[in-house]
N, C-alpha and C positions, 0 to 999 in steps of 0.2 A: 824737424823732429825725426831721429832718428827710426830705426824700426823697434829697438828695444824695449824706447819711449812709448812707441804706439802699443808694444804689445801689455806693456804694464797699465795702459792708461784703458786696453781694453779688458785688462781681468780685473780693475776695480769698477770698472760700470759694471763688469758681471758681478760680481760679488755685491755689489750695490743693488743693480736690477733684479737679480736671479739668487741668488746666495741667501738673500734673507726671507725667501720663500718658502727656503727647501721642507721646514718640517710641515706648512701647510701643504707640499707639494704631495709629500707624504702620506700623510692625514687623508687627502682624498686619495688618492693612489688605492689604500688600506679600504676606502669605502666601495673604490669603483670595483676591487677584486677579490675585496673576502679574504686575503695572504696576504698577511705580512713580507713576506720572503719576496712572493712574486711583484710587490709593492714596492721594495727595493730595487729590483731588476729595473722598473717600470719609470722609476724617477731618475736615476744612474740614465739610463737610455734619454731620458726626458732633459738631463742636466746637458750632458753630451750635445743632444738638437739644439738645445739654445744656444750653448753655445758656438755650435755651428753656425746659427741664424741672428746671432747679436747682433751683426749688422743691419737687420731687416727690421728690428724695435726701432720703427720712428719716434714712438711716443712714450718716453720713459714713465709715463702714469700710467699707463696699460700694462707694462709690465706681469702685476700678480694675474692679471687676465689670459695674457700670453702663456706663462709660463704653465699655466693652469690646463687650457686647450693643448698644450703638448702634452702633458701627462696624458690629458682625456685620448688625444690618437694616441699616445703609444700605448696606450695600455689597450686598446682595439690594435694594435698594430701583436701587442706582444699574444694576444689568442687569436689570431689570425695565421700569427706562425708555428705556434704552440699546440700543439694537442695532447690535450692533456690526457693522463692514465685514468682507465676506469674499473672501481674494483665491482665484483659482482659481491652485494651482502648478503646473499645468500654461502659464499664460503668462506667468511672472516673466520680468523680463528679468534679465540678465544678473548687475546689481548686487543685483538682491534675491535672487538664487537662491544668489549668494556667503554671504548673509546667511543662508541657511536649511542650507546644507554648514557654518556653523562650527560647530567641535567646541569642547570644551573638554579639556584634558589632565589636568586638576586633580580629584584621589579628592570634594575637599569640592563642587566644580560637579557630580560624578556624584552625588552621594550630594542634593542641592538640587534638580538636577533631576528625579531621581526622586521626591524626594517632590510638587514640582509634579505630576507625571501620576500621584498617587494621588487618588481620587476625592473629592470634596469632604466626604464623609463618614469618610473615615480622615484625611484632611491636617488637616483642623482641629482635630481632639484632639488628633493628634501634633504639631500646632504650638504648641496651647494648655498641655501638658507641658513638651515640651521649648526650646523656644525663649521662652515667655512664664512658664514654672514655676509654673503652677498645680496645684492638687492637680486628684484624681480628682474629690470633689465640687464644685471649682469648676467645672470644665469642664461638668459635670450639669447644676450651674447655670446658666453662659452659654448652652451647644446646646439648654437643656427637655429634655432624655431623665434616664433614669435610672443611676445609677453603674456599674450593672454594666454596661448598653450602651455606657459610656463605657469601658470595662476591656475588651472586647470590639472595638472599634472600633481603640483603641490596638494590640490583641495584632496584630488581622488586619494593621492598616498595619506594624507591625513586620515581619510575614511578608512582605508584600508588598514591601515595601522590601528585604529579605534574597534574595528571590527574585529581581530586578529587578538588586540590583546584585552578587548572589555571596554566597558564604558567606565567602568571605578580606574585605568591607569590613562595617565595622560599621557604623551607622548611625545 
């Protein structure tokens, strides 16, 4: 086999492995950092690593797992490098302070947003269950902790979110 061979024979395992993940890769990207934009940057950088690291996928079933753990560090990797701007609201003008009074009227924007301002440690189980439908051991396995702190983190964000938005909205 030539080299040409090899290289075609390894952008369809990518595309096989990695490719057909991307918009869940996305999906949580969007959940771990609130931006879309930066969410982009986060997967692009996350596409790039695997494919760096295609070689190191022993188990083509692990795949969406793998590909999943590189979003989760680069996206710690991309605010670690990043420092982000901060504005003081106390001197917004006019048009931005419009922008920080809008509401949303919609139960599904209250029930989204609160889960945004659950802490990085309850939001990402709850996102990795319910939005990504992982089991309890998957999620063990993407965060490194253990199932039960995984079962534990889930219950609290539930509470937290019941708390936050009422007992009348489910969540």
């Amino acid at each position: 086999m030539n080299s040409s061979d090899a290289d075609v024979g390894r952008k369809q395992r990518f595309d096989r492995l990695v490719g057909v993940w991307h918009r869940d890769m996305y999906r949580y990207a969007v959940w771990l950092c609130r931006d879309p934009a930066i969410a982009e940057d986060v997967v692009q950088e996350a596409m790039l690593r695997a494919w760096k690291s295609l070689d190191g996928l022993r188990d083509d079933a692990a795949a969406k797992q793998w590909v999943l753990t590189i979003v989760r560090r680069e996206n710690a990797r991309y605010f670690e490098r990043k420092r982000l701007e901060t504005v003081d609201i106390d001197n917004l003008t006019a048009s931005q302070a419009v922008m920080l009074a809008e509401s949303s009227d919609s139960d599904l924007d209250d029930v989204r947003q609160a889960i945004y301002r659950l802490e990085d440690d309850y939001r990402e189980p709850l996102v990795l269950q319910v939005l990504m439908g992982h089991s309890t051991k998957e999620i063990a396995e993407l965060m490194d902790i253990k199932p039960g702190a995984v079962l534990t983190r889930l219950h609290r964000a539930r509470h937290k979110l019941k708390d936050e938005i009422g007992e009348g909205a489910a969540p």
